[in-house]
N, C-alpha and C positions, 0 to 999 in steps of 0.2 A: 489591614483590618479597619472596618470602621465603624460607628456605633453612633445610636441615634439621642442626641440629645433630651430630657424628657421634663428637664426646668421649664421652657417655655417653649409651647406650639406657636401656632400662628395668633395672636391677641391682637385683637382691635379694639381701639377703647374711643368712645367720642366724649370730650372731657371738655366742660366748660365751668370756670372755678367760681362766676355769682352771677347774678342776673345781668344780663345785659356784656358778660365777657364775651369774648373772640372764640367758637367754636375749634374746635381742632381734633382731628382723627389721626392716630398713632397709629402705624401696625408692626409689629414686631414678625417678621415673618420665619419660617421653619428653617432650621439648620441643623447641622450635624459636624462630625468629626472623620477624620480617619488617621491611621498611624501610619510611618511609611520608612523605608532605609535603604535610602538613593543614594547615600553618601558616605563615607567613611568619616570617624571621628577628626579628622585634620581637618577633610574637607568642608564639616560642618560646624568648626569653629571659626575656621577664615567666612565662611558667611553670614554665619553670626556675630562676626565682630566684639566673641568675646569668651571668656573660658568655660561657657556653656558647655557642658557635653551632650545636651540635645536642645533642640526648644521649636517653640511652634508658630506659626505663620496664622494671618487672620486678613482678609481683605474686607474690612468694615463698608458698610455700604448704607450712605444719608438717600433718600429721595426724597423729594420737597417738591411740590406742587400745590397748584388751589384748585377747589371744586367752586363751583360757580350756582349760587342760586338766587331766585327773584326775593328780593328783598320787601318790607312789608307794602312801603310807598311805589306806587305804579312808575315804572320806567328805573328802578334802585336794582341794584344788582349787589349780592352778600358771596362775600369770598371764606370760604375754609380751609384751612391746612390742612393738607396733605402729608405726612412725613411715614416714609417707609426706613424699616430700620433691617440690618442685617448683617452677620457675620460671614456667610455663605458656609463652606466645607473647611472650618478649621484644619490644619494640615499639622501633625505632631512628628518629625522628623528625630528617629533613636540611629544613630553609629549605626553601619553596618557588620561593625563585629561582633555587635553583638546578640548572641540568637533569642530566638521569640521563648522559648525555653529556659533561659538564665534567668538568676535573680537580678542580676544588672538589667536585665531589660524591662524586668515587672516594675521596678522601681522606678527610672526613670520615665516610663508610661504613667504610671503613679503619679509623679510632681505635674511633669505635663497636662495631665486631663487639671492639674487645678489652676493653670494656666487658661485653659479654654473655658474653663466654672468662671473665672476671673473676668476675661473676656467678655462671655455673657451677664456677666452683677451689672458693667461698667455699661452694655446695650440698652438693659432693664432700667437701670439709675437714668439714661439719658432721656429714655422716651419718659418717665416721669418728670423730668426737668421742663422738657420739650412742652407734656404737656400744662403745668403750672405757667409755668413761662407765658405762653401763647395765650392762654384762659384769661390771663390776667390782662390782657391786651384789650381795648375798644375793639367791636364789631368792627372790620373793616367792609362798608357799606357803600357805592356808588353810586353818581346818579351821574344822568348827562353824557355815558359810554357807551359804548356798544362792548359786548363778552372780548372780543378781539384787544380791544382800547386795555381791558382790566388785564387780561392774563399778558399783554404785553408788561403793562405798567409794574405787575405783582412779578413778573420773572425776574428782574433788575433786580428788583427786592433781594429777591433770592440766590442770585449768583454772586451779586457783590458784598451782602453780609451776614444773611440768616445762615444759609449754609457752612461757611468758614466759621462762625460763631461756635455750628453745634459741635463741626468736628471736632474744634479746637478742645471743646468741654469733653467732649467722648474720649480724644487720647491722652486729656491730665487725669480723667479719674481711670483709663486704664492703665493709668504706669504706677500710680498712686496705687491702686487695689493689689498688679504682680509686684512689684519691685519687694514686698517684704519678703514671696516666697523663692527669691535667688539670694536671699543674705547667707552670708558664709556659715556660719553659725548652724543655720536653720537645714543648708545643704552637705552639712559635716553628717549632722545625725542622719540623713537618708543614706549616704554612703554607706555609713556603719553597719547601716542594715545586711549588707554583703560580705560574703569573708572575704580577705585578703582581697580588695578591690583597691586599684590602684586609681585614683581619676587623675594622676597627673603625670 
């Protein structure tokens, strides 16, 4: 099964936070979901590495680049961020025992998709960061380069700290945002919803 996300289409925002900040374009680009039961309940708690009885998979995806343009002073060259943001095809993995029919199956598709809502808050919250962050920055501005010179100079940038910076930020506020909806507590009362459901 899979279903199309309808929080957020593709957003482009070009976001600068005062006069004279560092320009920068965000895009949040289209994603979606789907449900799947490749695996048996054993099988998908040894891969989950934990007493989940289902859970979902997310391949987060940063892209980070600069556009390049002539700056106001002749021979000055003005760089922009670039940051593409994306989750791709969330994947929500239910036991195979259990059929698309049951209420054990409605239920845990239930918790899950708030996993994948969760997912995308922590996407949204980043490209907001991203783009404060960067706004708040000096125009980075060139002279005395050639476009070769800068996008060399600005990838370094980018490999060695912007990048691991954002990610870093992107998977504390997504363990921050899930972690409350696997509390025990919280996944008693779903169970209940079931008769006679045993999850152990």
């Amino acid at each position: 099964m899979r279903g199309i996300l309808l929080t957020v289409a593709a957003v482009t925002t070009a976001f600068s936070a005062f006069a004279g900040g560092q320009d920068v374009l965000v895009t949040i680009e289209p994603h979606d979901y789907e449900v799947r039961q490749d695996y048996s309940q054993r099988a998908l708690t040894s891969l989950s590495g934990s007493r989940a009885l289902a859970f979902t998979s997310t391949r987060f995806g940063l892209g980070l680049s600069y556009d390049l343009s002539r700056g106001q002073e002749p021979g000055h060259i003005v760089a922009v961020l670039n940051a593409r943001l994306n989750t791709g095809r969330q994947q929500i993995q239910i036991p195979a025992e259990y059929s698309p029919e049951s209420c054990e199956y409605h239920v845990l598709v239930e918790h899950e998709l708030k996993h994948v809502q969760r997912n995308i808050q922590a996407m949204i919250w980043l490209k907001e960061q991203i783009e404060r962050e960067e706004a708040s920055k000096p125009t980075q501005e060139f002279a005395g380069k050639t476009p070769d010179e800068v996008v060399d100079l600005l990838q370094v940038q980018l490999d060695k700290s912007k990048k691991k910076y954002y990610l870093k930020k992107y998977s504390e506020m997504r363990r921050q945002l899930n972690e409350p909806l696997d509390d025990e507590s919280a996944r008693a009362g779903e169970y209940g919803k079931c008769h006679n459901w045993r999850t152990r």
